[in-house]
C-alpha positions as semicolon CSV with decimal commas, in nm:
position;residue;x (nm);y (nm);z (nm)
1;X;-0,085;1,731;-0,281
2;X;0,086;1,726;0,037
3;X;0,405;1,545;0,030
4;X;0,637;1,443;0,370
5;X;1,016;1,294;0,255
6;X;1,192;1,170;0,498
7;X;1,508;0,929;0,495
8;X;1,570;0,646;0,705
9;X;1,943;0,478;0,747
10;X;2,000;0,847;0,520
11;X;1,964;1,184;0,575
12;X;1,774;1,326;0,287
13;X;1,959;1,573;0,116
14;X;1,761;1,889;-0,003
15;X;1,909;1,791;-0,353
16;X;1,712;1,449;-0,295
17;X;1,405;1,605;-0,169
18;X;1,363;1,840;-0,429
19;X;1,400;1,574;-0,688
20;X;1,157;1,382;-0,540
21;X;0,911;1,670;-0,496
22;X;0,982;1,765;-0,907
23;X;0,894;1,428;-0,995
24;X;0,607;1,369;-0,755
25;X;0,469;1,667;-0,889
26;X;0,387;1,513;-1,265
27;X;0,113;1,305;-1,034
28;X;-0,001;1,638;-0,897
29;X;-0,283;1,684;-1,184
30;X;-0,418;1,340;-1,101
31;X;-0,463;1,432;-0,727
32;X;-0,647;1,691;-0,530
33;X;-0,507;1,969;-0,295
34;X;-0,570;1,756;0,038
35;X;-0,406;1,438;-0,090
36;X;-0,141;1,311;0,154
37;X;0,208;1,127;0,012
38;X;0,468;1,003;0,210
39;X;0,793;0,899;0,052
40;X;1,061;0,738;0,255
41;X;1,393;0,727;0,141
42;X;1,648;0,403;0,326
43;X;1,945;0,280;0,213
44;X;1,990;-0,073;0,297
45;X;2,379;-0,229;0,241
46;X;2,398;-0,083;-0,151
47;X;2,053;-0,075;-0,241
48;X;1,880;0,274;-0,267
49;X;1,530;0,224;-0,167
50;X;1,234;0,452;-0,216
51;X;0,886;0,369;-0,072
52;X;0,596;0,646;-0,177
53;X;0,261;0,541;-0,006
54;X;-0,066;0,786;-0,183
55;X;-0,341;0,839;0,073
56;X;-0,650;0,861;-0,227
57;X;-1,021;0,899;-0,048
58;X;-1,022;0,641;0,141
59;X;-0,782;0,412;-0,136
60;X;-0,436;0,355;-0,110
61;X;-0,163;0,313;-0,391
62;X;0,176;0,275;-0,269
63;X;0,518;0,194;-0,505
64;X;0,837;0,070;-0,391
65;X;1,178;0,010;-0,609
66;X;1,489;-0,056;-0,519
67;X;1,805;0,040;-0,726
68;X;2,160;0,123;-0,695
69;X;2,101;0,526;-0,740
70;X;1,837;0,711;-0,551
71;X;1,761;0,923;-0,806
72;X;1,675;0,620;-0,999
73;X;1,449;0,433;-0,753
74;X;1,256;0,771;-0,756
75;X;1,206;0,759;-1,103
76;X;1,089;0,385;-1,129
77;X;0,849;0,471;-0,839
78;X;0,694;0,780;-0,982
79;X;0,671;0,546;-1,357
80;X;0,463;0,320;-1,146
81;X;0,244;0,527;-0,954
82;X;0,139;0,635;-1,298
83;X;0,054;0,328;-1,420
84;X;-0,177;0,262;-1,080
85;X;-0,349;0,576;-1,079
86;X;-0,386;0,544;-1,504
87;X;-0,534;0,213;-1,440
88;X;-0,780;0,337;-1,143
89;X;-0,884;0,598;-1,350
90;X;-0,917;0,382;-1,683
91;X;-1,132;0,148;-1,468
92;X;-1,383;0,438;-1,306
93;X;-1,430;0,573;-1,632
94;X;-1,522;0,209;-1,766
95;X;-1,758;0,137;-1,526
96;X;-1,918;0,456;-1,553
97;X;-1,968;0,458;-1,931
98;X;-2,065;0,102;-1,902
99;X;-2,365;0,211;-1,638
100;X;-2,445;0,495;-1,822
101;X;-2,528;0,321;-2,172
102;X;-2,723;-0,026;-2,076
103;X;-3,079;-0,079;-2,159
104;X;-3,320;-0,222;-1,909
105;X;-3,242;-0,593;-2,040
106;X;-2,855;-0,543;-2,085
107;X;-2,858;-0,428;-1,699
108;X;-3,077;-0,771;-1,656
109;X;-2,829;-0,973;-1,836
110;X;-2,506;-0,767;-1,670
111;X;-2,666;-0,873;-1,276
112;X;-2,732;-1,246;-1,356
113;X;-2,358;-1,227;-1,528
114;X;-2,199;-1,046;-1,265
115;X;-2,383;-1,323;-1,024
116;X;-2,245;-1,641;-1,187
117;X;-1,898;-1,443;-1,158
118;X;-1,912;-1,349;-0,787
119;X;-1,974;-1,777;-0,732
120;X;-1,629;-1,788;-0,908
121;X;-1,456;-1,535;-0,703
122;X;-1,251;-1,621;-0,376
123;X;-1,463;-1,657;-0,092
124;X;-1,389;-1,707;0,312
125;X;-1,414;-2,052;0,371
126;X;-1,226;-2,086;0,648
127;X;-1,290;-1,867;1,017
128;X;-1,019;-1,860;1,289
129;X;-1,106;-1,738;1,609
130;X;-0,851;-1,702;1,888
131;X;-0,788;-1,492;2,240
132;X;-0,556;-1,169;2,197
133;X;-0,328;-1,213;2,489
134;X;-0,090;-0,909;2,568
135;X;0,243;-0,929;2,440
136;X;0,522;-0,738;2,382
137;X;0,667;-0,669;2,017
138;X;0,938;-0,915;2,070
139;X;0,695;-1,188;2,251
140;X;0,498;-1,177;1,916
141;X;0,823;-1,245;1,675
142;X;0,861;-1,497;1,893
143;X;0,536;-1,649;1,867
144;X;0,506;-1,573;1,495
145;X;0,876;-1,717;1,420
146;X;0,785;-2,090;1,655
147;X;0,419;-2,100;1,480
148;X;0,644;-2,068;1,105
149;X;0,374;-1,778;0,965
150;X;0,450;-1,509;0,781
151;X;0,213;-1,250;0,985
152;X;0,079;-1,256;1,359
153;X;-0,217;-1,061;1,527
154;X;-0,157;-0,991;1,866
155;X;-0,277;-0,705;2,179
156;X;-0,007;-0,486;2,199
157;X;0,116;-0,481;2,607
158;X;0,218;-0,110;2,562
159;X;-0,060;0,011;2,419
160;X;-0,293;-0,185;2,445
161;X;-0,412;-0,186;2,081
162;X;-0,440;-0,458;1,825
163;X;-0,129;-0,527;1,639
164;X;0,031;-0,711;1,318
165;X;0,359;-0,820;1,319
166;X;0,481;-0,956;0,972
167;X;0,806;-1,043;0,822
168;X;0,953;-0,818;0,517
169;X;1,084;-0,924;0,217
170;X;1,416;-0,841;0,302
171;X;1,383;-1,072;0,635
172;X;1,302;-0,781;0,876
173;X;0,971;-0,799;1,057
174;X;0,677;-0,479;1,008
175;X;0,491;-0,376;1,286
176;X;0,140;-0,252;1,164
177;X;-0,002;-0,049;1,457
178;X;-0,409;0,116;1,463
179;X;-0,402;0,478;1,438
């Protein structure tokens, strides 16, 4: 596992980054060699904020707490990275064993089931098509904050690349840029 700390609004202490490397390493057994984590610490007015985003073949799990103690925002964030990757796991294994042990009729009976469900699941019903002008980051907050939605797709004027803009929880705006 390859893990990258860094602090935002904080400079992370080696006392902090060790912790968080300790604790990030009980996830170690679940996660192969090449597996890249990035935890970023920020401190926002008293809250102590950890955000640990798990880069998993081609899946990602990501955790975020916010406390009054570092330390304990790191420990909430490992508890539920846990519970995701316990979870994924629980669910591979179930659909394996499931695959592995149905007859010829109970994989009949399983498709025309698993049919009648996907006519229950959410569907697009509903295609928006618009023209990307180019904008800068602050044109599209703009645009985002006079339309009242929460997210906004736009052509970046810098880079010329297709951006998100979208506004945080804590009433900040994210920036979600291609790599």
């Amino acid at each position: 596992m390859k893990i990258n700390v860094r602090g935002k609004n904080i400079d992370a202490t080696n006392s902090l980054v060790d912790y968080a490397y300790k604790k990030l390493g009980k996830l170690d057994k679940h996660f192969d060699q090449n597996t890249d984590v990035q935890v970023v610490m920020s401190v926002i007015r008293e809250d102590h904020i950890v955000e640990v985003t798990v880069n998993l073949n081609g899946m990602i799990l990501r955790g975020e707490e916010s406390t009054g103690d570092m330390y304990a925002s790191i420990d909430q964030v490992v508890d539920k990275l846990e519970r995701q990757v316990k979870k994924y796991k629980t669910r591979i294994k179930k659909q394996s064993r499931q695959k592995g042990f149905r007859s010829i009729n109970e994989q009949q009976v399983a498709l025309e089931a698993e049919e009648r469900a996907e006519e229950d699941r959410p569907r697009v019903v509903r295609t928006k098509r618009f023209p990307l002008k180019p904008m800068t980051v602050e044109e599209a907050i703009l645009q985002m904050d006079l339309l009242g939605h929460s997210f906004f797709v736009f052509a970046n004027a810098d880079t010329n690349a297709t951006n998100v803009i979208y506004c945080r929880k804590d009433g900040n705006y994210g920036l979600i840029e291609p790599e």
